[in-house]
C-alpha positions in Angstrom: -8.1 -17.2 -14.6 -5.0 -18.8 -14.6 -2.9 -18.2 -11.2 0.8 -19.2 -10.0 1.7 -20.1 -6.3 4.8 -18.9 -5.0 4.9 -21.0 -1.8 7.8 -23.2 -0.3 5.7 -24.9 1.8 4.2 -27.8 0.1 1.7 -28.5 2.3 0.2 -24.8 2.5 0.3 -24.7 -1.1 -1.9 -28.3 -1.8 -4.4 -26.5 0.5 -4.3 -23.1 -1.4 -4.9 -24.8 -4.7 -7.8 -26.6 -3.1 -9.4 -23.7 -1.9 -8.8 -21.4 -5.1 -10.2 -24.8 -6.7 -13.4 -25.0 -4.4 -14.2 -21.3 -4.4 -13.8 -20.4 -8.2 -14.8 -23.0 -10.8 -12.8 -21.0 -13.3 -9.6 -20.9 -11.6 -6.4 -22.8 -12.9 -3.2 -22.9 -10.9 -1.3 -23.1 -13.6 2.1 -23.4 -11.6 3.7 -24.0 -8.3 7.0 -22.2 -7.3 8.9 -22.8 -4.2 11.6 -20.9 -4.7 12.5 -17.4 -6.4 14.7 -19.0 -9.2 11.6 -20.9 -10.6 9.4 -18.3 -10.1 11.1 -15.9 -12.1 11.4 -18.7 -14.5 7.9 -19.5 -14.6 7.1 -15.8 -15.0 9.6 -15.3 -18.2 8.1 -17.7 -20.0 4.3 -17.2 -19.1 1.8 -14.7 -17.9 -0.3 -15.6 -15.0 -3.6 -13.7 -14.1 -3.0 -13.7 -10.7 0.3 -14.6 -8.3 -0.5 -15.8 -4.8 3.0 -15.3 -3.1 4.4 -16.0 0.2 7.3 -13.3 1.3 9.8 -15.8 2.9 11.1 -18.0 0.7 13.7 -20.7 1.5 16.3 -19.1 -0.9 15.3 -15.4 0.3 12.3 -12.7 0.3 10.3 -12.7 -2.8 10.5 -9.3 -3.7 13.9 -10.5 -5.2 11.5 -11.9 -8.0 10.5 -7.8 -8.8 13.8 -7.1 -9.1 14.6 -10.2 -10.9 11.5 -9.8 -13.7 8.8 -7.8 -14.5 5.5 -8.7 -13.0 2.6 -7.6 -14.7 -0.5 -9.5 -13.0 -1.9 -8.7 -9.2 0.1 -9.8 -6.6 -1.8 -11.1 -3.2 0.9 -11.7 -1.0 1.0 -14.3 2.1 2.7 -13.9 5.5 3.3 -14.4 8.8 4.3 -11.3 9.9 2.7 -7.8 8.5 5.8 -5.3 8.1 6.0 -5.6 5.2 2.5 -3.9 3.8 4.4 -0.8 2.4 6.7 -3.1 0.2 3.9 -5.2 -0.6 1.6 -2.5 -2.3 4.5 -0.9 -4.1 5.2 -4.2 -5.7 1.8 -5.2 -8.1 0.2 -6.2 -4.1 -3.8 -5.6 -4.8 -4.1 -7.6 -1.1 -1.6 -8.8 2.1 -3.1 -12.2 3.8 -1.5 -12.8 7.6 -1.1 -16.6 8.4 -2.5 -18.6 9.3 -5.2 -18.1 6.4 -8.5 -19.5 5.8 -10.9 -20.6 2.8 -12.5 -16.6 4.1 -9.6 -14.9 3.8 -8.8 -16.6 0.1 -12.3 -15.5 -0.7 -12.5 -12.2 0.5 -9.3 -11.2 -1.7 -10.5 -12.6 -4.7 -13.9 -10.8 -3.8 -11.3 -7.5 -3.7 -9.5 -8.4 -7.3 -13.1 -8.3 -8.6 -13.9 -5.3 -7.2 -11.3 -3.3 -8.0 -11.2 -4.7 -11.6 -15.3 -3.8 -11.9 -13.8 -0.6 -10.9 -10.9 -0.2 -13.2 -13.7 -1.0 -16.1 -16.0 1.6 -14.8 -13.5 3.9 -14.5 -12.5 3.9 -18.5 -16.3 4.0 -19.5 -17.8 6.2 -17.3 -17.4 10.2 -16.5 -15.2 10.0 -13.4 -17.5 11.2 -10.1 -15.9 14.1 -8.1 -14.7 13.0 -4.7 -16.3 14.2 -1.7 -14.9 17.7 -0.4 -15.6 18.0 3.1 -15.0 21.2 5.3 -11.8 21.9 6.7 -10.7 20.1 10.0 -13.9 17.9 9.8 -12.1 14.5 8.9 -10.7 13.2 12.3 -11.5 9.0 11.5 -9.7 7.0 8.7 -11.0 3.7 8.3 -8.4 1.7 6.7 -7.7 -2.2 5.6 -4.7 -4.9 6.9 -5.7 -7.7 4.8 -9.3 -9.4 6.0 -9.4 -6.5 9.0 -10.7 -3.0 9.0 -9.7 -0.6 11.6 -10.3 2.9 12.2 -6.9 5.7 12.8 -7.7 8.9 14.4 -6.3 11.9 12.8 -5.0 12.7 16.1 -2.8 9.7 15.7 -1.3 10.4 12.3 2.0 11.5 11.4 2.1 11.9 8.2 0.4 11.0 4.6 2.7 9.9 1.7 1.8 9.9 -1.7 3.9 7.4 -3.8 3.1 6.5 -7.4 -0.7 6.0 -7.6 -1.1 5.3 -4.0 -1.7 7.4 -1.4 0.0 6.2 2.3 -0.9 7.0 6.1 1.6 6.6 8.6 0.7 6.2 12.6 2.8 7.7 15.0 3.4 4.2 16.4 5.1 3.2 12.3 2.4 1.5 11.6 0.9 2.2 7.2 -1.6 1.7 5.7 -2.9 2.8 2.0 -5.8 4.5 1.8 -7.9 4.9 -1.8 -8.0 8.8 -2.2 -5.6 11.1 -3.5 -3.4 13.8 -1.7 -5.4 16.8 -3.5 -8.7 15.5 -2.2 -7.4 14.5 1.2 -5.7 18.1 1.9 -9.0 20.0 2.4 -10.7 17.6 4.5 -7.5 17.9 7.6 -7.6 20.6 10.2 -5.0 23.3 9.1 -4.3 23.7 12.6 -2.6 20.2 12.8 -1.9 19.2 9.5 0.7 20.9 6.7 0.7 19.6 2.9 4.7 20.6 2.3 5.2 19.6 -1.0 3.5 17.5 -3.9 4.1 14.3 -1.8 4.0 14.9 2.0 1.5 15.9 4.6 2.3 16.2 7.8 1.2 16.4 11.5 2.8 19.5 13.4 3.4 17.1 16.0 5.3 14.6 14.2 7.9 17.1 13.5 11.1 15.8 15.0 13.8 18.3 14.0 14.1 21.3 11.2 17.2 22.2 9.1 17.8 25.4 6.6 18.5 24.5 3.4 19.5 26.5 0.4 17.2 28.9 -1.6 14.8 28.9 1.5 13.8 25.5 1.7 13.3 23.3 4.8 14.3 20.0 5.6 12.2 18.2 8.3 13.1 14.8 9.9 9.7 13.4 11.0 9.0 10.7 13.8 8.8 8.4 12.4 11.4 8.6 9.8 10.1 7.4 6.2 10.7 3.8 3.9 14.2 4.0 2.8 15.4 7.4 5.1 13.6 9.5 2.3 14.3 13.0 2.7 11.2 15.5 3.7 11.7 18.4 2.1 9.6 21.8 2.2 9.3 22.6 -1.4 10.8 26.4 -2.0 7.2 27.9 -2.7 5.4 26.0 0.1 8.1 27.6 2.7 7.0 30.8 3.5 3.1 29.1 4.0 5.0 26.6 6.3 7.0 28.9 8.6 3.5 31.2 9.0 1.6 27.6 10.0 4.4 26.8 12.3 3.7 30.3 14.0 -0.4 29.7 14.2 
């Protein structure tokens, strides 16, 4: 498996290379790039397997690079600081390591890229199991993953769940996210009706985490959540969903 370091720190990337060199026989590091220029370089004229990239660069964030190139291969991005998970997993991130890192923390995401390509195999050879329907209003626990860590949410402490491309989102009311591996169809009949609202193909959310509500044209409704979403996007009631939401608001 051939893998390229995007790191400006030369002495955190001679101790990543040793570790990915310790823990996996078969692992190359076939490149080192401190900055985004050579990065994108490097990835224009090869293919890596795997990128291990740090978010703060000395010339910028990496996410430039996406912008910059197309990046095919996983992505397990490096940082110190961990707002920037959302951007991370909408950018090829299978993982999001916090530093200071150790030789665990390089194994456990490799452990994860395994995983989830066992899975991706298993998924094209085999007849896809149904996911678990549970009863309505019985799911109040979410265990989710921030890099090495698991943590439970409460669904009493969600404000909304955002579906984006093939991942599925949950948003605290304190703006913290997280992704979690199921789908908005199957999570919808597992949430209390009582608290929670699917109002269109991509949200869910919390009657509680409704901030304001605007009319819109051919009776649709515009909500403004707390908190408000990536990039300001606008929450929209879809037109056949509204007369279901205004009889929910009214329960």
């Amino acid at each position: 498996m051939k893998v390229l370091i995007v790191e400006d720190e030369e002495l955190t990337a001679s101790e990543l290379r040793a570790i990915l060199s310790e823990t996996d026989a078969s692992i190359e590091v076939s490149a080192v790039a401190a900055t985004i220029e050579a990065a994108v370089k490097i990835l224009r004229e090869s293919a890596p397997d795997l990128i291990f990239m740090d978010i703060h660069l000395g010339d910028g964030d990496s996410f430039e690079i996406f912008r910059r190139t197309e990046v095919r291969c996983p992505v397990i991005f490096t940082t110190a600081y961990d707002q920037y998970t959302l951007k991370a997993f909408k950018n090829q991130g299978i993982d999001y390591i916090l530093k200071p890192y150790d030789r665990r923390d390089i194994e456990q995401s490799l452990k994860k890229l395994k995983s989830l390509t066992e899975q991706s195999f298993r998924q094209e050879t085999e007849t896809p199991v149904k996911p678990l329907q549970l009863l309505p209003g019985s799911r109040n626990r979410f265990m989710v993953n921030l890099g090495s860590r698991i943590k439970t949410v409460n669904a009493s402490d969600i404000a909304y769940f955002m579906a984006e491309g093939k991942y599925l989102y949950l948003f605290t009311r304190e703006g913290e996210s997280y992704i979690l591996d199921e789908t908005i169809t199957s999570l919808e009949p597992q949430l209390s009706p009582s608290e929670f609202f699917r109002i269109n193909r991509k949200f869910i959310i919390h009657i509680s985490s409704i901030r304001e509500m605007f009319k819109l044209s051919r009776n649709r409704i515009k909500i403004v959540p707390d908190p408000v979403p990536p990039d300001n996007l606008a929450v929209i009631v879809s037109e056949d969903r509204a007369s279901l939401f205004r009889s929910w608001l009214n329960m």
